[in-house]
N, C-alpha and C positions, 0 to 999 in steps of 0.2 A: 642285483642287476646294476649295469652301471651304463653311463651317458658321460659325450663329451661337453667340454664347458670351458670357456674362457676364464683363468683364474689369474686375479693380481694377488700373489703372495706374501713377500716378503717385503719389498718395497714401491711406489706409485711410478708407475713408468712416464717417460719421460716423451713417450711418442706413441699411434697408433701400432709402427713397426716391432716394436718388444713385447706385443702383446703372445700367450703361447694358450695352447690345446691342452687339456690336459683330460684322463679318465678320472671321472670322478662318481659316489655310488647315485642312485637314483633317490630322491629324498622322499621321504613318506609323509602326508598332510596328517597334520594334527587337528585338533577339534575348532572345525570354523574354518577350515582349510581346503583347497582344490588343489589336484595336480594336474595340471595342463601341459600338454605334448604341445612343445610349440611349432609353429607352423610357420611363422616369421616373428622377425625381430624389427621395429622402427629404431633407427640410428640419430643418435643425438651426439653432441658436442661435449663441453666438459662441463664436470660434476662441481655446482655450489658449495655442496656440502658432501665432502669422503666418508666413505662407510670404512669403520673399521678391518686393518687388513685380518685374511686374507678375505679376500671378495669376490664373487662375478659379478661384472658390472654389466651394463644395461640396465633401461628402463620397462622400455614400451615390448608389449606382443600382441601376438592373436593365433589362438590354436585351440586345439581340441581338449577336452574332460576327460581325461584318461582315467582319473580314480578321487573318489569325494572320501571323506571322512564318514563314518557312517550317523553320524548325528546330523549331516547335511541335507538340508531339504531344500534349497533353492536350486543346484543345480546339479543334471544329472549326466552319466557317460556318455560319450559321444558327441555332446553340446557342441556349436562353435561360440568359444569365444573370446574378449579383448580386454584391454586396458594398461593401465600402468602400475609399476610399483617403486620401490625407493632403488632398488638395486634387486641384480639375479637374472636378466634374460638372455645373457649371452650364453646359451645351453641348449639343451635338450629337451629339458625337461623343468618345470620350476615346482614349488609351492607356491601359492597367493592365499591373502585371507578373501572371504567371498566377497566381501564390501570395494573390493579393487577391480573385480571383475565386472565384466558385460556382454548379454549374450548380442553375437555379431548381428549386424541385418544382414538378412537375406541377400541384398543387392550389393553387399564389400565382400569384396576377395579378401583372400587372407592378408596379402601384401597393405591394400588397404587400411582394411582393418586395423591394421598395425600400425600405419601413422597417424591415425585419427584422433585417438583420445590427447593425446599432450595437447598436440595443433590447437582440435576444437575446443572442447573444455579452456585452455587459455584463456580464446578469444572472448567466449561467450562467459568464462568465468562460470558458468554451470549452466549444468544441461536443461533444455528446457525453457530457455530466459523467453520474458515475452519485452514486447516495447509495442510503443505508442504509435498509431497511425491516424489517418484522414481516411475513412471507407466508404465508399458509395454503395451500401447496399443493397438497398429492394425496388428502388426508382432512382432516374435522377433527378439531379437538384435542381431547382428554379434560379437559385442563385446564391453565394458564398456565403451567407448568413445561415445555411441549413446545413453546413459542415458539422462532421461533431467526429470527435477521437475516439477512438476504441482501444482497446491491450489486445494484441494480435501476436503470433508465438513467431520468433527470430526464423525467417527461413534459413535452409542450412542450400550451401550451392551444391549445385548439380557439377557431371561432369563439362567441363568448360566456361564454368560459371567461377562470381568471383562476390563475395560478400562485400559489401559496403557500408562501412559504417556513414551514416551522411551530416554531415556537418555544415550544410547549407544546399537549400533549393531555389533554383532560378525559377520564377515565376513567371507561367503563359496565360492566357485569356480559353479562348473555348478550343473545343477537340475539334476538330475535322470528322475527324472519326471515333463513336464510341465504341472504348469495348467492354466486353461480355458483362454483367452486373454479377457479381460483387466486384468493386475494383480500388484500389488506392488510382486518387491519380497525379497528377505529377511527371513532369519528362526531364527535366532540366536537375543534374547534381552534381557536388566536388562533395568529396570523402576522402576516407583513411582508408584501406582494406585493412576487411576485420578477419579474414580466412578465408580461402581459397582453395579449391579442389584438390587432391591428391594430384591429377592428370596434368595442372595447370604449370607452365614454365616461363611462364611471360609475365607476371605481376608477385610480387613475395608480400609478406604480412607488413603494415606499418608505413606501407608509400602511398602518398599523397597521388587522386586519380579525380578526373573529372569525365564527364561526357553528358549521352541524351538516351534517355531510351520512350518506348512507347507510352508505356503508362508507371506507375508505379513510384514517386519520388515523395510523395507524401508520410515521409515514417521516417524513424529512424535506422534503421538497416535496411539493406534490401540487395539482392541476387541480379547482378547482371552477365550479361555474356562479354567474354574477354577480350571480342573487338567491339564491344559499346563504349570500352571507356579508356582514356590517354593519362598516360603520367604527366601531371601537373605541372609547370614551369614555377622552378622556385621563386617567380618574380610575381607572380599572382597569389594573392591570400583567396582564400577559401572561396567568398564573397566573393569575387572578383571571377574566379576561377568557375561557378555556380552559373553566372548568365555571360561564357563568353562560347561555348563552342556551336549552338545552333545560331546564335543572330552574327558570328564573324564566319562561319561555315557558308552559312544562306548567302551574305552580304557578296563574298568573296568570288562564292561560285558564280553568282548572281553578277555582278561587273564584271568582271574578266573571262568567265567560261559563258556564260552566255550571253553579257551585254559587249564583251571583245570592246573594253573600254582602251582610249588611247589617250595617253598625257598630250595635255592641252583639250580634252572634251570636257564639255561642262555637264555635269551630271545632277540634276534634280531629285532630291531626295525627298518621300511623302511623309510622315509621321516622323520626322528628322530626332525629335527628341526620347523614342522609346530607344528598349534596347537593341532591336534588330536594326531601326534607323541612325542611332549614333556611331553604330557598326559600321553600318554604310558610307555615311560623312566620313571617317578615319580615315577607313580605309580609300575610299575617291581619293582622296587629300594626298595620301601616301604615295598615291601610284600618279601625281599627279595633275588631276581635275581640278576645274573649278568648280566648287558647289555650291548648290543653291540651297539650301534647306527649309521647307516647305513643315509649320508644325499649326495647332489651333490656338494657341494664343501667343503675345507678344512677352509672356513672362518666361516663354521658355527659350527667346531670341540667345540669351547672354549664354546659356548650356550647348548652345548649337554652335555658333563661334568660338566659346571656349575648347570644341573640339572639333576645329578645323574648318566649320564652315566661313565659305566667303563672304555668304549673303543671306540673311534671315526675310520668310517672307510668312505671312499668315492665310495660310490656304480659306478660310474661313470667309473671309473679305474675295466680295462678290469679282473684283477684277483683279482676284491673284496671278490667273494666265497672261494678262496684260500687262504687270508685275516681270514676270517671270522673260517675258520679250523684250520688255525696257532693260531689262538687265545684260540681255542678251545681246545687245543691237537689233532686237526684230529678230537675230537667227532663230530663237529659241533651242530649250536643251537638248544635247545630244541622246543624253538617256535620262530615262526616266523611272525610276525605283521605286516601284508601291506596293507596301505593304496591307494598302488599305482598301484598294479599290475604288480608284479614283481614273482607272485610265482614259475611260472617256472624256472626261472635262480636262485631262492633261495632254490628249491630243491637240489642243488647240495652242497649244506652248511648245508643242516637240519641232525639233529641227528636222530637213529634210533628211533623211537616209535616216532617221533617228532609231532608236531601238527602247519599247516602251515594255519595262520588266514589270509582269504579274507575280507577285510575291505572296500577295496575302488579297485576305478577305477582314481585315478588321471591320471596317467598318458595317459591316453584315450585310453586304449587296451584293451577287456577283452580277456583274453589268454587261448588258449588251452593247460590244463598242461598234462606232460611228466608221463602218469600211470604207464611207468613201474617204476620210481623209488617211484611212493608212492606204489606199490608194494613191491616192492626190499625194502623198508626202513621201512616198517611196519608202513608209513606216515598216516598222517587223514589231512584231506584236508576243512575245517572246515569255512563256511561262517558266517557271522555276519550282519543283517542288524537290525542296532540298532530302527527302528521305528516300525518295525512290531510287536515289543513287546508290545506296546501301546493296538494292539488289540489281542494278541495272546497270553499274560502271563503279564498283566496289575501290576498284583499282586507285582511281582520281582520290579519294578519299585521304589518305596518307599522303598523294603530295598535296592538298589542300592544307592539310595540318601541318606540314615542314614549314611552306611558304609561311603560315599565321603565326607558326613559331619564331621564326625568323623575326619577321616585323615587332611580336612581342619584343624579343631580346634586343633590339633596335630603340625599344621606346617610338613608333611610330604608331602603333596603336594601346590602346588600355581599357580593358574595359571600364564603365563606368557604373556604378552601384548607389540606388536611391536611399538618400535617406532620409527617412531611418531605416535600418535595418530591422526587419521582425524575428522576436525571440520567441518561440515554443511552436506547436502546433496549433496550438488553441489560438491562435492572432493571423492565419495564416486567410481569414475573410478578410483583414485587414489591408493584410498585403492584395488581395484581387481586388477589395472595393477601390484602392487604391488606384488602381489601372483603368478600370471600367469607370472611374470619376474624373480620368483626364487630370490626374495630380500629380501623380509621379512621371519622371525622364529617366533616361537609363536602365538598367537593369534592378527589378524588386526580386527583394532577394528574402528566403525564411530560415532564420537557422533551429533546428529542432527540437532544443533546448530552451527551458522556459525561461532563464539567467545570461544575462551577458556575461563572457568572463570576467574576470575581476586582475586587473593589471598591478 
């Protein structure tokens, strides 16, 4: 019996074009051998290393068990299934030894099937890898010092989905909302992709990606969907990249989409020196505002001017709003940016027609605010939760990120990055005590790795 099959003969051609058809017999498997009917072929680029001519070339397949050897006992006729070998798939028909094959999942097509194994195996370097995460198990935690690491098995992505290698996570405080237990948790990452779905045409292996997703950043790898995360600006390192897209996203949408800021307004910033308020300062500054920056102590005055603020004041000190009016002429600020939850006692500093942005709840209060003076001031009292846009005005999204890019490539804003920088998992209560002890400014940041690199 015979089958067609791509054969390089005589000499290595010089292009895909010279390549020819030829009849050639069907091969018989020897002892340790399948012969698989292929069903597709994965297509690859050029060979490292030449097989002696003459040759069918090709690597990758996936098809059916048309005839085993009979000392064969792993796998039997009619089987689906895949893998690679050194050379021989451009044909009909092959032999493989059984140690190259694998039986398909149920859920890959044959086409699938057949780019999988080079791709993944790559990535993962073998099948099966596990890595290191942060899990919240069977309750949750009281507080960062009950964290502990587990070996938890690489997930592989789904369709639409995109593997991440992660190589630094931006550090947040508490959830708004918990999800379901068992959970990694974590929102804030920049990675490498480590592989990427068959389906996928918008991310390839080895580019630099950042974003935010719900839960999940605490590990070394991890599966996000392929509008969670943005290709990187070669001007950001990792760190950098790690805590800039939710506090410059929030910041952005936050003054110009909802607080409709105008160059020359003075805008008051609350927690001036975390990351989503340095954010805020930049960015006012950029577009700009005079700002105020409002933080708890006076050691973190010089980090708030060093990026961009006018005027440092210490919200702590019982006549900060009277502070905030002396600076003003009495106007008081046109907006007001809180991340913390402070707007009640920042009404008494807002200018009239002002606009008093609800950002956050850090400080764990949500307060009932004082209506008659956003009466009395002709106030707008104006929430912001920056995720609900995802499903509620997706659209704004992309150009929110051109604008941020823009300003990057400008050098008008940069994120800023606390240090030290935390290396492994196992340090990463370090990093939250950090936050929740009013020590760090900027963005804390953990890389997953227990070793700095070595330069």
């Amino acid at each position: 019996m015979s089958m067609k099959a791509i054969v390089v003969k005589d000499k290595l051609l010089s292009g895909p074009d010279e390549m020819q058809v030829f009849t050639v017999p069907i091969p018989v498997p020897k002892k340790g051998e399948i012969l698989v009917k292929i069903e597709a072929i994965g297509i690859q680029g050029k060979y490292q290393h030449k097989p002696p001519l003459p040759f069918i070339p090709g690597r990758e397949l996936s098809g059916m068990v048309a005839c085993v050897h009979n000392s064969s006992k792993k796998f039997k006729v009619g089987e689906r299934v895949f893998g690679s070998i050194p050379w021989g798939t451009y044909t009909e028909y092959v032999c493989v030894k059984e140690e190259q094959i694998h039986r398909a999942p149920d859920n890959l097509t044959y086409e699938q099937a057949a780019g999988f194994y080079v791709a993944y195996s790559t990535s993962y370097n073998k099948f099966n890898m596990s890595m290191k995460a942060i899990v919240v198990k069977d309750k949750l935690l009281s507080g960062p010092d009950e964290m502990q690491v587990f070996t938890v098995p690489i997930p592989v992505p789904k369709k639409g989905e995109i593997l991440v290698k992660i190589e630094a996570i931006g550090i947040q405080g508490k959830y708004q909302h918990k999800p379901p237990l068992p959970f990694i948790p974590g929102r804030e990452l920049s990675g490498m992709v480590a592989c990427v779905h068959n389906s996928s045409k918008k991310f390839k292996v080895g580019e630099r990606v950042f974003g935010s997703i719900p839960w999940g950043t605490y590990t070394e790898y991890v599966c996000v969907k392929e509008e969670q995360i943005h290709r990187a600006p070669d001007n950001l390192t990792y760190e950098q990249a790690a805590g800039f897209y939710v506090a410059y996203s929030t910041s952005y949408v936050g003054l110009v989409v909802r607080g409709n800021l105008k160059p020359g307004e003075t805008v008051l910033v609350l927690a001036a020196a975390g990351g989503v308020g340095i954010a805020a300062v930049q960015i006012a500054k950029a577009l700009g505002a005079t700002v105020i920056a409002a933080v708890g102590s006076e050691d973190k005055f010089d980090i708030c001017k060093r990026e961009g603020a006018d005027h440092a004041i210490n919200y702590r000190n019982k006549s900060w709003t009277q502070e905030v009016l002396k600076l003003t002429n009495g106007k008081g600020a046109d907006i007001i940016y809180d991340p913390v939850g402070m707007v009640e006692e920042s009404l008494k500093c807002i200018a009239w027609n002002g606009r008093a942005l609800v950002i956050g709840f850090a400080g764990g209060t949500i307060e009932k605010v004082a209506t008659n003076r956003v009466l009395l001031k002709n106030v707008s009292v104006v929430g912001l939760r920056m995720g609900s846009y995802a499903i509620n005005k997706s659209e704004l999204l992309p150009q929110v990120s051109e604008r941020l890019f823009d300003m990057i490539a400008k050098g008008v804003i940069k994120p800023v990055v606390y240090d030290p920088v935390y290396y492994g998992l196992e340090n990463a209560n370090k990093a939250l005590n950090a936050i929740f002890n009013r020590k760090s400014y900027g963005k804390v940041i953990i890389k997953p790795s227990l070793s700095s690199p070595k330069l």
